[in-house]
C-alpha positions in Angstrom: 8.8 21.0 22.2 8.2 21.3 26.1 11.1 19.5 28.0 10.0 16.1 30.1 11.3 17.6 33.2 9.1 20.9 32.6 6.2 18.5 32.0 7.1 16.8 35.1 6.9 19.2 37.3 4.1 21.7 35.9 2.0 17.9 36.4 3.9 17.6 40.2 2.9 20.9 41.0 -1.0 21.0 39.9 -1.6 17.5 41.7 0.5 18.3 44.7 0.1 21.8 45.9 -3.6 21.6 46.4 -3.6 18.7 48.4 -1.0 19.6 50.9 -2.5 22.8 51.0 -5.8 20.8 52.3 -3.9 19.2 55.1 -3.1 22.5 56.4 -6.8 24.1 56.6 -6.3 27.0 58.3 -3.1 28.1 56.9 -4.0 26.8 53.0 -2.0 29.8 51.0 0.9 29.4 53.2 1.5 26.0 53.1 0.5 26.1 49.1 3.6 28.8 48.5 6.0 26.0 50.5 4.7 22.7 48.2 5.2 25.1 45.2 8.5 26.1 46.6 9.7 22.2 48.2 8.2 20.2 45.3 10.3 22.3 42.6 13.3 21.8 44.7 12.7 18.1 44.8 11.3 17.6 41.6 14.1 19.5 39.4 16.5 17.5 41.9 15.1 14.0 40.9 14.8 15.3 37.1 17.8 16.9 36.4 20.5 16.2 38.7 19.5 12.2 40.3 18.8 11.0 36.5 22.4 12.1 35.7 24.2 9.9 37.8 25.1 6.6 36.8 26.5 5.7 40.0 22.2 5.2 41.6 21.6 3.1 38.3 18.1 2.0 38.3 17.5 2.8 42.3 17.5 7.1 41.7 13.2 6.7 41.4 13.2 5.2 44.7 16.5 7.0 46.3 14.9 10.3 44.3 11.2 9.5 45.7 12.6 9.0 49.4 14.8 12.1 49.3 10.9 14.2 48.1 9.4 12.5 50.7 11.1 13.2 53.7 12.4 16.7 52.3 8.9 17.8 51.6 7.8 16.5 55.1 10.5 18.4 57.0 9.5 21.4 55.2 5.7 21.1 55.7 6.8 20.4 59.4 8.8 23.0 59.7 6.7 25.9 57.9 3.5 25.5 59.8 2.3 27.4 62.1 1.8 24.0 64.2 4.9 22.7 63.2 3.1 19.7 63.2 5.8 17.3 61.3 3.1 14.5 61.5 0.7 16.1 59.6 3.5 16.9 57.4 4.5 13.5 56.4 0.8 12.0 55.8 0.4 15.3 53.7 3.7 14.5 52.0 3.0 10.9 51.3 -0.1 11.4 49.8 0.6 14.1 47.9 3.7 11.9 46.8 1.8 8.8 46.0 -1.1 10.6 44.0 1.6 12.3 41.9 3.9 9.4 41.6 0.2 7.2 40.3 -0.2 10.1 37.6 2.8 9.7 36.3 2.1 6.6 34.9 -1.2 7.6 33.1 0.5 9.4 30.5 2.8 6.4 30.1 0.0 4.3 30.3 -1.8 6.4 27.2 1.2 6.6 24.9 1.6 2.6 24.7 
């Protein structure tokens, strides 16, 4: 059986990387190799290291969520050819929000 925090992400990856790719039209392979790269770096953070520790108790999904948010931003920012940090955190929040909404359908399913 597939892991939950390999589902997670594989799911993270196919909703996000497209559309932060589309917020960065002329540079879309680019700033798809950076989500891939950002998003599994916040992802397996959230999933295997934030669920870990007790100390967050029930406030890693939003300290976890914040820390994708802004980390994925800064990187979007940083990796453009714009460096258009803007852009990155609209493409970052939605992205975030879309994913974060999906996560629930499963959930949602199951019950």
């Amino acid at each position: 059986m597939t892991p939950a925090w390999c589902v997670a992400l594989v799911v993270t990856l196919v909703i996000e990387v497209p559309i932060v790719a589309a917020f960065f039209p002329r540079e879309r392979v680019r700033m798809a190799l950076v989500a891939a790269v950002a998003n599994t770096a916040t992802n397996l953070t959230l999933n295997l290291v934030l669920a870990r520790m007790v100390v967050l108790g029930g406030h890693r999904m939003l300290i976890g969520e914040g820390l994708a948010l802004f980390g994925e931003a800064a990187a979007y920012g940083a990796f453009s050819r714009t460096q258009d940090l803007a852009r990155g955190v609209v493409a970052s929040g939605v992205s975030n929000a879309l994913s974060f909404a999906a996560g629930f359908v499963p959930v949602s399913l199951l019950r």
